[in-house]
N, C-alpha and C positions, 0 to 999 in steps of 0.2 A: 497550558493546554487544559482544557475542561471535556470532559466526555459528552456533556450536549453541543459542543462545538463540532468534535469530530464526527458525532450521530450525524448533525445537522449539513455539514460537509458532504458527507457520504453519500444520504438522500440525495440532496444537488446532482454530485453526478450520477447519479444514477438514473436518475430523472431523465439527465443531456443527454447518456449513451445511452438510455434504453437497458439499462443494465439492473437484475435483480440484488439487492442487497439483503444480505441474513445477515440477523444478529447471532454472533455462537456464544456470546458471555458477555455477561455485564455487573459489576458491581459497583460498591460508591470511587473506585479509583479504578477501577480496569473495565478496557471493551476489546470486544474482538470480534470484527467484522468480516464480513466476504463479500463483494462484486463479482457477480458471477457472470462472466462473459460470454463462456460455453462448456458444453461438458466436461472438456480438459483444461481450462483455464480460467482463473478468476484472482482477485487481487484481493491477499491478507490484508487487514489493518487492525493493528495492535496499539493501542494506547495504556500507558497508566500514569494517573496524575500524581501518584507518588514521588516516581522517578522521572517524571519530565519525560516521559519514554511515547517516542510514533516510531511505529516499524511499519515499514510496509514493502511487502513482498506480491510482484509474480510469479504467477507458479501453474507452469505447465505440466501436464501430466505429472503430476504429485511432489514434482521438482522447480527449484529455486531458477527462476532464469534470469531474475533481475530482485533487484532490493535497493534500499535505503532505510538508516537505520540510525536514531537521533534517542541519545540518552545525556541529560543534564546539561547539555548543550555542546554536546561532542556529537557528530555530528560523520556519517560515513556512509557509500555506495556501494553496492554488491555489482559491478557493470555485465552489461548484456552479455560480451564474448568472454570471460571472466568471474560468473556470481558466487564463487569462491574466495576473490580476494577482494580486501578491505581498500578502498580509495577516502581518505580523509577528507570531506566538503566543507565549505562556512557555509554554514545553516543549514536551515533543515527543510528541507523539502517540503512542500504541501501536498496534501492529499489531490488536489485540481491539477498540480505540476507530474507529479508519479504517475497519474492515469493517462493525463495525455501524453508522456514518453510513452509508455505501455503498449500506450493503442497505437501510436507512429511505429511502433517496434515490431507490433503484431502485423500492420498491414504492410511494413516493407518487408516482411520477411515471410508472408504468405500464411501466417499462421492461424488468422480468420480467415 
């Protein structure tokens, strides 16, 4: 994982959904991004190329409602009814795959 891969990732969708993305930090190994959906919800993304690390989180009003969460190649799900507990995955989620659950999740469930 390289940090201009996941910038360049990010822009893409953000571009598809119409969606604002901030940069909140950036160094030569870590980024930490926001898609911002609407005033109460937007999707974390966390990288650092140190540790092989993508986090990515939604998060409705200031709370976790879903995650996926890939360090060194371990590899785990925070789930929708559950983003408290750990579900072990093979691999790791892309940034394209996390959003578009996200957004299936928000519009069955009325949250847009």
């Amino acid at each position: 994982m390289e940090i201009d891969s996941v910038i360049k990732e990010a822009n893409s969708i953000a571009d598809k959904y119409g969606l604002e993305l901030i940069e909140i930090d950036r160094t030569d190994n870590v980024i930490s991004l926001r898609l911002i959906i609407d005033n109460e919800v937007f999707i974390k993304i966390y990288g650092n190329t140190e540790k092989d690390k993508l986090n990515l989180t939604l998060v409705f009003r200031r709370k976790r409602i879903y995650g996926c969460d890939s360090e060194s190649g371990k590899n785990h799900c925070h789930p929708f009814n559950d983003p408290d507990r750990h579900i072990f995955i093979k691999g790791r989620k892309s940034i394209q795959e996390f959003v578009e659950e996200s957004m299936k999740f928000l519009e069955e469930t009325y949250l847009l």
